[in-house]
N, C-alpha and C positions, 0 to 999 in steps of 0.2 A: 291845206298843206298837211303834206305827211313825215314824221320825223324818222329818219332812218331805223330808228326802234320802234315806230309802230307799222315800215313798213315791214321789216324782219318776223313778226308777231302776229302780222295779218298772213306772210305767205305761209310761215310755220303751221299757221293754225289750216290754211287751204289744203298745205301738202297732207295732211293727216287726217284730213275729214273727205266722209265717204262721197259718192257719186248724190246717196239719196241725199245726203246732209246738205252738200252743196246746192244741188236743185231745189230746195226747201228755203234757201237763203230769200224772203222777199221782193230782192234787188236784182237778182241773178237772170241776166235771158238764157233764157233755155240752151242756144247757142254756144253759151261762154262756159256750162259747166264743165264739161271735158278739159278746157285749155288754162282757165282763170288761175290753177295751181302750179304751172310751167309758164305764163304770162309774171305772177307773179315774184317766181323766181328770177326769174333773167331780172327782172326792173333792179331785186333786192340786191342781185350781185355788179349790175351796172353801179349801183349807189355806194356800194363798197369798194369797188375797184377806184373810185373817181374822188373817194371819200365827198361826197355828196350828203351832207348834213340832212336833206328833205326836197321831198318833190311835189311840185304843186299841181293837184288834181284836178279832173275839171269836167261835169256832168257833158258837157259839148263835143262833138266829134266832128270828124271832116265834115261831115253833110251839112254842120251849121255852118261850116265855113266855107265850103261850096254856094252857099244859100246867099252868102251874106257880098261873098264875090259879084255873085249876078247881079245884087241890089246896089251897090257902092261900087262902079269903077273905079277900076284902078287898085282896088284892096290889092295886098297882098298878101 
């Protein structure tokens, strides 16, 4: 879980950090440097418009759950 203040704090800190700084992040795919600081604006202002206390994060993506469809009928 992430509290509307340390989402505000992580995008803050994306939008002002460089191309190399972000690519450097351990976590980061190569992929998502360019977008992760405009990704994580829209989330920050979805949370403030809705007044949304926190949003729950979560290392899984579709694929797992495409995965997890095939294996368990009927999931949805």
């Amino acid at each position: 879980r992430l509290s509307a203040a340390q989402v505000r704090e992580i995008t803050e800190r994306l939008l002002r950090s460089t191309h190399a700084e972000r690519a450097a992040i351990p976590v980061m795919h190569p992929g998502r440097v360019d977008v992760i600081g405009a990704g994580a604006l829209i989330l920050h202002v979805i949370m403030e418009r809705l007044g949304l206390p926190e949003v729950v994060v979560s290392e899984h993506d579709i694929l797992d759950g495409i995965a997890y469809s095939l294996v368990e009928p009927g999931a949805q």
